[in-house]
C-alpha positions in Angstrom: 0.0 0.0 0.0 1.3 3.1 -1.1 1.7 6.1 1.9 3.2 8.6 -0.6 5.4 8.6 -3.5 8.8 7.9 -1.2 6.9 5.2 1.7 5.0 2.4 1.2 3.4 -0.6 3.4 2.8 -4.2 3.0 2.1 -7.5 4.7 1.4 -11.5 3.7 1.0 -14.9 5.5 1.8 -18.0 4.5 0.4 -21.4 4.9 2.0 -25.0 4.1 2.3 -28.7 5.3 5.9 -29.8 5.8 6.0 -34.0 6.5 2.0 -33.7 7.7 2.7 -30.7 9.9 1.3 -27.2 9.6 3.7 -24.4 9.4 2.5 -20.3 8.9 4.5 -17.6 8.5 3.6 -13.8 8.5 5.8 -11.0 7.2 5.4 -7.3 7.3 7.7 -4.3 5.9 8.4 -1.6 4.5 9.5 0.1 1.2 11.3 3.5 1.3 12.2 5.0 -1.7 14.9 8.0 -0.6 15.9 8.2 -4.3 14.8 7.4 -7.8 16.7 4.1 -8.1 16.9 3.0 -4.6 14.5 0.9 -2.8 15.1 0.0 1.3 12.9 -2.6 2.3 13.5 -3.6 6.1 10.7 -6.3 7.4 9.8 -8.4 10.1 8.7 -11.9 9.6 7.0 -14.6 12.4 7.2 -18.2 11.4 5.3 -20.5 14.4 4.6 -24.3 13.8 3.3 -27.0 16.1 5.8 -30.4 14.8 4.5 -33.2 17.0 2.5 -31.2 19.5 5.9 -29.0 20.1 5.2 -25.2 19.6 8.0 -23.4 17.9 8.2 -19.5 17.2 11.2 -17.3 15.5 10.7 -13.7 14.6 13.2 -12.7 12.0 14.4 -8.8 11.1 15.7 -8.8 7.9 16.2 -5.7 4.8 17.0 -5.6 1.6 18.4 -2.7 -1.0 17.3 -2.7 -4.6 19.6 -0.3 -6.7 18.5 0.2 -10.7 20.0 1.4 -13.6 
């Protein structure tokens, strides 16, 4: 979702069965724009599963540059 021409938002989950088990994942971040051919893109990402009864949870912080030209 676009804030304004320089900031924009965005989100997505994720389902899938890995050997029978359920595993989700949801990620959220950001894309700044502070030139004309750069692109920041910092997010946050939760993965939880439940692999024989066992709850497991890791929250990731991750970013990314795009540079074009």
């Amino acid at each position: 979702y676009s804030l304004s021409d320089k900031l924009g938002v965005g989100t997505r989950g994720e389902w899938w069965k890995n050997e029978g088990n359920s595993q989700y994942a949801w990620t959220a971040g950001l894309n700044i724009k502070p030139a004309e051919n750069i692109i920041i893109r910092p997010e946050i990402r939760y993965d939880w599963s439940t692999p024989n009864g066992v709850e497991r949870n890791t929250t990731t912080f991750g970013f990314d540059a795009i540079y074009t030209f």
